[in-house]
C-alpha positions, 0 to 999 in steps of 0.5 A: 625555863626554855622550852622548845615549840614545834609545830604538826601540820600535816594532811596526813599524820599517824601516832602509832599504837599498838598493832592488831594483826593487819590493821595499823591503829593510831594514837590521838598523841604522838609517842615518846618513841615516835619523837626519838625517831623524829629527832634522831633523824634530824640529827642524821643518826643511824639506827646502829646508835641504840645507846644515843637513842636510849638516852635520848629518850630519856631525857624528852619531857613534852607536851603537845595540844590539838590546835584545831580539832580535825575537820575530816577526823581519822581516815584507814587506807586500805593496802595491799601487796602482792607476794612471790613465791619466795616472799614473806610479810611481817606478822605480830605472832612472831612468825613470817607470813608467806604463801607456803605456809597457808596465810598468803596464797596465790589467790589474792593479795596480802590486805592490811589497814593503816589509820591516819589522822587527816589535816592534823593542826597540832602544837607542842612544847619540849624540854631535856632533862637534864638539859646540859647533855648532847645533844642540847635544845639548841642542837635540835633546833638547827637540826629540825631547820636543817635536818639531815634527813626528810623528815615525817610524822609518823609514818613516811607517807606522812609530810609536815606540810609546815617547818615543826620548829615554831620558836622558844618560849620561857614558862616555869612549868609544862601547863604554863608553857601549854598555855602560852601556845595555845590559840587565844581565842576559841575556848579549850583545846585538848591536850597530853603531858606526863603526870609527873610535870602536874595533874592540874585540869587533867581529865584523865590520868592514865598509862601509855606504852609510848616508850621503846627499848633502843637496845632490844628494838622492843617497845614496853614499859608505861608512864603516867599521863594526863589528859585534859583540856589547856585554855588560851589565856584570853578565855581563862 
């Protein structure tokens, strides 16, 4: 089975959670959603093509590990905006925020919180399933070399720092195929895969709201994943 390598280096990265209010929490992983985007803009589609996105989704079956814990770990840079009278910022509750209804007001700025993972060093692999489907394995591939569009990691602010496509590999299965990326050296790395490709030295099974509704632009829904921690084959 061929899979796909990529690569996040970045100095800074953001895998985004679920939002309380102003303050923009961060994932240890990367969401299903967050490589849709990735791989869409790569491509060069539009957010216009809702059912291309919809099944693109579906189709990816990834898994990714820390190729070397973080030095400075999580940083929250702290944000600011000063609104005019007639503008208005987004909120969770649904309704604009603006200066005339009271949250915003003329003596101070709107504030909000946004985490990043800073000197991320993370590796992964990727499949399609089914894997005869356009856009192919291959079709992503000379997008990530020459994608259509810059891309990031996450949020804007956030550069690869390194080309995300790393190479192909052949492995039967998700864990084999961590394995083979993983640094041969230097003990365990921690990582995430669905639990459908297997529970073996998992650590954790759990559920993640990581997937979006292209057609509603809503995000919702769970999946089962493990995680654990993957061995180089020198340290098995």
């Amino acid at each position: 089975m061929r899979w796909l390598q990529i690569r996040f280096h970045a100095p800074l990265a953001s895998f985004g959670g679920e939002i309380i209010d102003v303050h923009g929490v961060i994932r240890d992983f990367p969401a299903q959603s967050m490589l849709t985007g990735l791989f869409a803009n790569a491509l060069g589609w539009t957010r216009a093509m809702r059912e291309e996105h919809q099944t693109l989704q579906d189709r990816i079956i990834y898994g990714v590990l820390h190729e070397e814990e973080p030095m400075l770990g999580r940083i929250t840079d702290y944000q600011t905006a000063q609104l005019s009278k007639s503008d208005k910022s987004w909120t969770t509750r649904g309704v604009p925020a603006d200066r005339a209804g009271g949250a915003i007001s003329y003596r101070g700025a709107h504030q909000r919180w946004r985490d990043y993972h800073a000197d991320l060093r993370m590796l992964g692999v990727v499949r399609l399933s089914p894997d005869d489907v356009v856009p192919t394995l291959d079709d992503l591939t000379n997008a990530l070399a020459q994608p259509a569009r810059p891309l990031f990691i996450g949020r804007k602010p956030c550069l690869p720092s390194a080309p995300i496509f790393s190479g192909w590999i052949e492995a039967p299965d998700m864990h084999t195929a961590l394995r083979n990326i993983a640094p041969t050296s230097g003990g365990s790395f921690r990582a995430f895969w669905p639990a459908s490709e297997g529970t073996d030295d998992s650590d954790r099974t759990t559920f993640v709201t990581d997937e979006r509704n292209w057609i509603t632009g809503l995000h919702g829904g769970a999946r089962q994943i493990c995680e654990g921690r993957i061995f180089g084959r020198e340290d098995e």
